[in-house]
C-alpha positions as CSV (number, residue, x, y, z in Angstrom):
1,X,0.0,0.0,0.0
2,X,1.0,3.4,-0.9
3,X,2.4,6.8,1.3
4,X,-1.6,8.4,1.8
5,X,-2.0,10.7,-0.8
6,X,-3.4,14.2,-0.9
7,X,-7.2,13.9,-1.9
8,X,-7.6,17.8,-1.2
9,X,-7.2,17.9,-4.5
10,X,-10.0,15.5,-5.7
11,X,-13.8,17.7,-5.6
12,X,-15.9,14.6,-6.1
13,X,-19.7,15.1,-6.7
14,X,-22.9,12.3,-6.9
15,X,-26.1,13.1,-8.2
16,X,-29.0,11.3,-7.3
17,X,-32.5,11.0,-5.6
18,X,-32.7,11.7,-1.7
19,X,-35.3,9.8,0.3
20,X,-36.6,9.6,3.4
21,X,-36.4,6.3,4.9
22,X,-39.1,4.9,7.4
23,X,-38.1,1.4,9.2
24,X,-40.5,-0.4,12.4
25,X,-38.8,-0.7,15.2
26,X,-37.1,-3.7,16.6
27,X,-37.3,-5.5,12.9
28,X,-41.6,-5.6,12.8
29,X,-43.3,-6.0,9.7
30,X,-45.1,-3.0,8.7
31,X,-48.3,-4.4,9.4
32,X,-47.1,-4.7,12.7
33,X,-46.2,-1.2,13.3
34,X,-47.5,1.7,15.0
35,X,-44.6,3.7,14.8
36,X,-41.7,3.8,12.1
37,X,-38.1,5.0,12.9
38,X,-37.1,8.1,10.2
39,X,-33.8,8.7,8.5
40,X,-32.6,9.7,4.9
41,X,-30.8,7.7,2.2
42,X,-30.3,7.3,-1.4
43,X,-27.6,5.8,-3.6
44,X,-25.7,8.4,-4.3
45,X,-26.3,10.3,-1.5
46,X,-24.7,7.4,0.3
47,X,-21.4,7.6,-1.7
48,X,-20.9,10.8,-1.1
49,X,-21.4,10.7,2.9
50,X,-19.0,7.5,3.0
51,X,-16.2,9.6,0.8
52,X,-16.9,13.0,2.9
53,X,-16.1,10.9,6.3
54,X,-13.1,9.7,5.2
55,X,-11.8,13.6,4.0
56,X,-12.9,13.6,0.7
57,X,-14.1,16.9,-0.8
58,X,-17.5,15.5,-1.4
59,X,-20.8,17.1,-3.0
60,X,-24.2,16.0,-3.4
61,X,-26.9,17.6,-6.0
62,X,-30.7,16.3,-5.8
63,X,-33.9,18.1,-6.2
64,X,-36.3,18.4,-2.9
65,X,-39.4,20.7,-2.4
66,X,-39.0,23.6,0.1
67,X,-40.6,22.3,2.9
68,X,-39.7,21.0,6.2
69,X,-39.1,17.6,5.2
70,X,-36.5,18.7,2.6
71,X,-34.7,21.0,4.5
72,X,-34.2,18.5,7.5
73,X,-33.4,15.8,4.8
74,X,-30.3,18.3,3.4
75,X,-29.7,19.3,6.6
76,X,-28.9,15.6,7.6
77,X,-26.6,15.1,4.4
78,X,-24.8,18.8,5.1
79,X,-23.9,17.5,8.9
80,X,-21.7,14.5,7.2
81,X,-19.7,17.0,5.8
82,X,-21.1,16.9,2.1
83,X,-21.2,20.0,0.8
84,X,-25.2,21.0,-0.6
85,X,-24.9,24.2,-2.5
86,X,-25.6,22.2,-5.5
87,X,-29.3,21.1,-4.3
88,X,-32.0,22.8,-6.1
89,X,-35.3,23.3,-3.6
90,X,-38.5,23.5,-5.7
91,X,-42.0,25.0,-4.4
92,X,-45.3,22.5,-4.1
93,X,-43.6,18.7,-5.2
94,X,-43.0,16.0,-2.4
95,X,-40.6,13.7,-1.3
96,X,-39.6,10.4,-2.3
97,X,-40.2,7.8,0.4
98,X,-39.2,3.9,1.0
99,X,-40.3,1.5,3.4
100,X,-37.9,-0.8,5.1
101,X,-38.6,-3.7,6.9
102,X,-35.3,-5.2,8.5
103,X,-34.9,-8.8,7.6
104,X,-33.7,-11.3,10.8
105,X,-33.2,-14.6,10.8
106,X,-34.7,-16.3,7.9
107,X,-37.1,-13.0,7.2
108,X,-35.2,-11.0,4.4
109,X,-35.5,-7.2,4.4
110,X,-38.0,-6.0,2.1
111,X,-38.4,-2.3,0.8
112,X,-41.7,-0.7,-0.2
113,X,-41.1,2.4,-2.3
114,X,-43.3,5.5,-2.1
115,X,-41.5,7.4,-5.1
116,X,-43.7,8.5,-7.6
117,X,-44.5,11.9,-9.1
118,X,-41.5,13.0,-6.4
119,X,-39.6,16.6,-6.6
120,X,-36.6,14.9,-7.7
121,X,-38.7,12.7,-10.8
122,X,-40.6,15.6,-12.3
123,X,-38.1,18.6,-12.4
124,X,-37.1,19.4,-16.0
125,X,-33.3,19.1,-15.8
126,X,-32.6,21.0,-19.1
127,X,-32.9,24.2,-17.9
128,X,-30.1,23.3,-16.0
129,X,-26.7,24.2,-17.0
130,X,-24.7,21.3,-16.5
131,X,-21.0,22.3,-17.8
132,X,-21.4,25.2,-14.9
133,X,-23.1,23.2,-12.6
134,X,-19.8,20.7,-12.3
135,X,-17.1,22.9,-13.1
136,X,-14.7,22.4,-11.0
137,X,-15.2,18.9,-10.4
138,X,-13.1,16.1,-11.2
139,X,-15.0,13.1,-10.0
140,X,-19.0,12.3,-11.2
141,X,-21.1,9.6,-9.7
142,X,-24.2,8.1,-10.9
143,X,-25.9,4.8,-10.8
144,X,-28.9,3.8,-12.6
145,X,-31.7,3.9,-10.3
146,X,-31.4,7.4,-11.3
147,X,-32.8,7.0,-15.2
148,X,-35.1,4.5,-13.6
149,X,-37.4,7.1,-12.0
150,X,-38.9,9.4,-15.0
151,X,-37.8,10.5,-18.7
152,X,-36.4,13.8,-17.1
153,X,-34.3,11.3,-14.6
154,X,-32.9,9.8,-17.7
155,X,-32.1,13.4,-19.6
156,X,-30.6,14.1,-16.4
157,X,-28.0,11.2,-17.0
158,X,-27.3,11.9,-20.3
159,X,-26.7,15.9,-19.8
160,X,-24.8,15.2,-17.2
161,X,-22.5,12.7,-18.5
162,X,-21.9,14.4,-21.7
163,X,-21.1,17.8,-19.9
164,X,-18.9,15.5,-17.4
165,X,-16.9,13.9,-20.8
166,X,-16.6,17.6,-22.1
167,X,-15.2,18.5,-18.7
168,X,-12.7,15.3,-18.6
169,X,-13.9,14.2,-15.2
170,X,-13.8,10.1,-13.8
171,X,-17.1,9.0,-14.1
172,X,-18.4,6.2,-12.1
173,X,-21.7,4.6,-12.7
174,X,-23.3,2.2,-10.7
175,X,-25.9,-0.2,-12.3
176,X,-28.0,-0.2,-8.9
177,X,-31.1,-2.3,-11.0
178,X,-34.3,-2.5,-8.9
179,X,-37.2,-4.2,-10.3
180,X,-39.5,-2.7,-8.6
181,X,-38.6,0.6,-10.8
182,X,-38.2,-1.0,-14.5
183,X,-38.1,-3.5,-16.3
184,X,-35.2,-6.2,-17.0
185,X,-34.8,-5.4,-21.2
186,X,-35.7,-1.6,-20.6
187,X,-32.6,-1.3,-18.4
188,X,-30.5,-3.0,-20.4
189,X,-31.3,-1.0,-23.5
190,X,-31.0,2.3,-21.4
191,X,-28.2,2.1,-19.0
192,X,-25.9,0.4,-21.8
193,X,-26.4,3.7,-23.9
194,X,-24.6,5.8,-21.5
195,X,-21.4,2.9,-21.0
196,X,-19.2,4.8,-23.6
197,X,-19.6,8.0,-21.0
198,X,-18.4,5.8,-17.7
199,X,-14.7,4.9,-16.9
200,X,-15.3,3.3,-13.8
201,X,-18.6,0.7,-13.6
202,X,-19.9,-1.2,-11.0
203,X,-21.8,-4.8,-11.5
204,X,-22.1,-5.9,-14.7
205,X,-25.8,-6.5,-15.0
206,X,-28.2,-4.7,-16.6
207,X,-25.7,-4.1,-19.6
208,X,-26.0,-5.8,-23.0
209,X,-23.2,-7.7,-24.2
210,X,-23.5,-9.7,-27.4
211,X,-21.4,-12.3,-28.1
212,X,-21.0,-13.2,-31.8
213,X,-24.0,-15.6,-31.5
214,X,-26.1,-12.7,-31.0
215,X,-26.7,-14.2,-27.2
216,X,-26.0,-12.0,-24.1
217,X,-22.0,-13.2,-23.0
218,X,-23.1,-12.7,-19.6
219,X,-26.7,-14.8,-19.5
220,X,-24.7,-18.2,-18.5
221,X,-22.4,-16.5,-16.0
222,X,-22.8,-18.8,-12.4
223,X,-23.9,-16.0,-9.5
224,X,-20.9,-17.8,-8.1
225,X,-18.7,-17.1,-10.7
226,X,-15.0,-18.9,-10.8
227,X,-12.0,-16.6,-11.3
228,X,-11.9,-17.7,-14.3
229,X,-15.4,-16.9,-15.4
230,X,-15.3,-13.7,-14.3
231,X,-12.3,-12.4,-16.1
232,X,-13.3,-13.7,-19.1
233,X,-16.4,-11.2,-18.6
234,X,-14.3,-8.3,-17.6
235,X,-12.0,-8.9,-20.6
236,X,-14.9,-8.3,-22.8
237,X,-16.1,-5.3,-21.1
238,X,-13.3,-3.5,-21.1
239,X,-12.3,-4.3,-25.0
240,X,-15.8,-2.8,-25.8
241,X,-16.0,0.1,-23.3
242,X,-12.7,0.8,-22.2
243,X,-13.3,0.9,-18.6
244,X,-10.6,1.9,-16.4
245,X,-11.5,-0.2,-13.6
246,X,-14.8,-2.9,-13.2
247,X,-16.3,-3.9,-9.4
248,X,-18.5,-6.7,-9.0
249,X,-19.3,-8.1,-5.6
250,X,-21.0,-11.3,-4.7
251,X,-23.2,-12.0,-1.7
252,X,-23.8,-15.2,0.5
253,X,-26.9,-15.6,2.3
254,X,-26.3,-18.1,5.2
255,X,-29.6,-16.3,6.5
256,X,-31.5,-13.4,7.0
257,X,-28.9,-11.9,9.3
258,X,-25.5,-13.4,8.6
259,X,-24.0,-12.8,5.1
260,X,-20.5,-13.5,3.6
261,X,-18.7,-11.3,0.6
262,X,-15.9,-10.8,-1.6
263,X,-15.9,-8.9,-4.8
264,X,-13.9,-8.9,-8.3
265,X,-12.1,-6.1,-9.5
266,X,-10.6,-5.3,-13.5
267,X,-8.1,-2.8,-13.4
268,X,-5.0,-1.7,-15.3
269,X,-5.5,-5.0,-17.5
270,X,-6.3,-7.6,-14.5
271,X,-8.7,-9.0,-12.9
272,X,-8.2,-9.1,-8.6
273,X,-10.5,-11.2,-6.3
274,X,-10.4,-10.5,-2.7
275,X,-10.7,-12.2,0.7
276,X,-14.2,-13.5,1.6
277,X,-15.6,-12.4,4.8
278,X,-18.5,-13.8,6.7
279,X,-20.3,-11.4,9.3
280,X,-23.7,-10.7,10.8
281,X,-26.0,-7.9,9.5
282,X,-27.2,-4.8,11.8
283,X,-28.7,-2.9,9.0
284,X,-28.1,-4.0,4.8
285,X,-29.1,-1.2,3.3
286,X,-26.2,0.9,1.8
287,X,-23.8,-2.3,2.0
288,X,-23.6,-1.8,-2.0
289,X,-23.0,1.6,-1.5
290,X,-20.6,1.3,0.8
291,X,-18.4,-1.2,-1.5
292,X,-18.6,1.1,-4.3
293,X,-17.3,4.2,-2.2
294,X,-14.4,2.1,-1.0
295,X,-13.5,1.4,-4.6
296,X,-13.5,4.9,-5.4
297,X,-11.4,6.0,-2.2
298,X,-8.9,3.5,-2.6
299,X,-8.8,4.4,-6.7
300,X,-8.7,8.1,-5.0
301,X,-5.4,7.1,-3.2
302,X,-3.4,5.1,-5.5
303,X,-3.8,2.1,-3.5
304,X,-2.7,-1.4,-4.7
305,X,-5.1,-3.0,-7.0
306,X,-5.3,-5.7,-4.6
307,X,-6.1,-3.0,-2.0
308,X,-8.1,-1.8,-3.6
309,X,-10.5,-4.5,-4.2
310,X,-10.0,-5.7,-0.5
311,X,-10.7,-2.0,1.0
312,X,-14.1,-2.4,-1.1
313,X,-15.6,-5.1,0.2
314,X,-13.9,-4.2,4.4
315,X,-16.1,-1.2,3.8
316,X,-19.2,-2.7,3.0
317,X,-18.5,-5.4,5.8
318,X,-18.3,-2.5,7.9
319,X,-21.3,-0.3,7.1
320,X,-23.4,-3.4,7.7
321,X,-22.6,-3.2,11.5
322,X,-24.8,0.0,11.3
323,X,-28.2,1.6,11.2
324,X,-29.4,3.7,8.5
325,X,-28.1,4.1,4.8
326,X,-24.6,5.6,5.7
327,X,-21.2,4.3,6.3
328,X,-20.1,6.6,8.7
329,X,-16.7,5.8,9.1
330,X,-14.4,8.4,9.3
331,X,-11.1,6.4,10.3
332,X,-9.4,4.8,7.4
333,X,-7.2,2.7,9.8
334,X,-10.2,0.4,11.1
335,X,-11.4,-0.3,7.3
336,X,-7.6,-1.1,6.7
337,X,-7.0,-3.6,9.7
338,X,-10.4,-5.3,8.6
339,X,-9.5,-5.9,5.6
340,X,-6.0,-7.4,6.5
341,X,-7.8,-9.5,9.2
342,X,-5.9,-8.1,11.9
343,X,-9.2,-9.0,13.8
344,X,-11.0,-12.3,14.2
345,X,-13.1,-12.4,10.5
346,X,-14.5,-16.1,9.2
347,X,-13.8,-17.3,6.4
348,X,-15.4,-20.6,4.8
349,X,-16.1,-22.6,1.8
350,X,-19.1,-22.3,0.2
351,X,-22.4,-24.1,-0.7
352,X,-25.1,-21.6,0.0
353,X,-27.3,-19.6,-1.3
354,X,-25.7,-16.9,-3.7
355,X,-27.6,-13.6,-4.7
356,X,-26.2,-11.7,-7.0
357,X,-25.2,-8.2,-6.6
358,X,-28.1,-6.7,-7.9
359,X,-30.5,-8.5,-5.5
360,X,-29.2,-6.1,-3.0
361,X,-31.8,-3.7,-1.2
């Protein structure tokens, strides 16, 4: 691992859908609740907390209506340290909700959104001027629950990746598909248009990749894939994209409240697998998220591409050990001894259940 860099330099921003998260107490169902326990999350919202703790320059731009609610949901993201002057506040629209139960046991988590019609997914983002609005940036997250939401969501992706590629920022795109939002082909189709914008990609599905057959490369690929497997999928990504670095990682459910890891990484022409560790869950939601900021801090800081990949996953081991969206870790030193196991971590061997990355909450 490298000297630590100076990442003072780096002015990273995400853009992305705020919401306000309501979760039972005590892991109740929802139709067992009388009262519901309130915080804020989002995608990309979640990078950019997890990057501001550890020192980054972070920023955050979403859309919420000037009310109470969106001013104590900024509020929330400005006390992590994530700068909010970007936000735009918008008269008479509401807020996007979701509804969390927290899996235990053999009871999975389940989310309910309650997103339609939001601020966020009916604010016409041409009027926006997107060469000012990131100038003076050199880092642009997105993921794809983002073009998910509305046809103004999806403008927003392309304005903002092709003022971004103007710019020459990093760009980082998460594929982030939910289901519940769109349809298997219809993401495909869209997030694979904006691929030749994106340098950095996380998960590998919804994307279309032909193979000379005409059949999707990636269709027989095990959820478990081999080394092997893998690279062979990453070698074709990067030859048609030209990614600079690829992050996959894969999930073990042993139950509803003990999961293992590990992830694959492409970069600089290779394919890295890390360490697998096994741990119990507090709260999954942002676990993704939390990966993908690691990636991005350890790309940040020149790290080994072996450190990289291992800092990745430590950090979404991590973030499971705590309510709410957010990885708030702010000490680089406790992701760095998990991930060189300088603490008792399992590992094991594996016939269980595998979900694939974009199973995740």
């Amino acid at each position: 691992m490298t000297d630590k860099q100076n990442i003072k330099d780096i002015r990273f921003i995400s853009i992305g859908e705020l919401l306000l998260r309501l979760s039972p107490p005590n892991n109740d169902k929802i139709r067992m609740a009388n009262q519901f326990n309130i915080t804020y999350g989002g995608a990309e919202a979640n990078i950019a907390v997890s990057l501001a703790n550890l020192g980054v320059d972070a920023s955050y731009f979403t859309v919420v209506p000037d009310s109470s609610i969106g001013k104590a949901a900024i509020r929330y993201i400005r006390s992590n340290d994530v700068h909010c002057s970007p936000c735009q506040y918008v008269e008479g629209d509401r807020m996007g909700i979701y509804f969390l139960e927290e899996g235990f046991g053999v009871r999975a988590s389940k989310v309910t959104y309650d997103r339609k019609d939001s601020a966020f997914a009916k604010f016409d983002y041409s009027q926006i001027d997107w060469h000012k609005k990131l100038e003076g940036f050199n880092w642009l997250h997105l993921s794809g629950i983002t073009p998910a939401l509305s046809q103004n969501c999806r403008d927003l992706i392309t304005y903002a990746l092709k003022a971004a590629k103007d710019i020459g920022m990093t760009v980082s795109f998460d594929c982030n598909y939910r289901s519940a939002l769109w349809g298997w082909q219809e993401a495909r189709d869209c997030i694979t248009e904006y691929l030749p914008y994106v340098d950095v990609l996380f998960g590998i599905e919804p994307i279309n990749l032909p193979g000379p057959d005409g059949r999707d490369m990636k269709d027989g690929l095990s959820m478990n894939p081999t080394y092997k497997e893998q690279d062979r999928i990453f070698r074709e990504l990067a030859k048609r994209y030209n990614f600079k670095a690829i992050g996959r990682h894969v999930r073990y459910v042993h139950s509803g409240s003990e999961n293992s890891l590990k992830a694959f990484l492409w970069y600089d022409g290779e394919t890295y697998e890390s360490r697998t560790f096994r741990f119990n869950i507090l709260d999954r939601v942002g676990g993704g998220d939390a990966f993908a900021s690691g990636i991005i801090y350890a790309m940040m800081r020149q790290f080994a591409p072996e450190d990289i990949v291992n800092f990745g996953v430590a950090s979404s081991v991590i973030k499971h050990t705590m309510h709410g969206d957010f990885n708030i870790t702010d000490d680089e030193e406790s992701i760095i001894n998990l991930m060189n196991m300088n603490y008792e971590i399992r590992t094991v061997s594996y016939t269980h259940l595998t979900l694939p990355t974009n199973s995740r909450v």
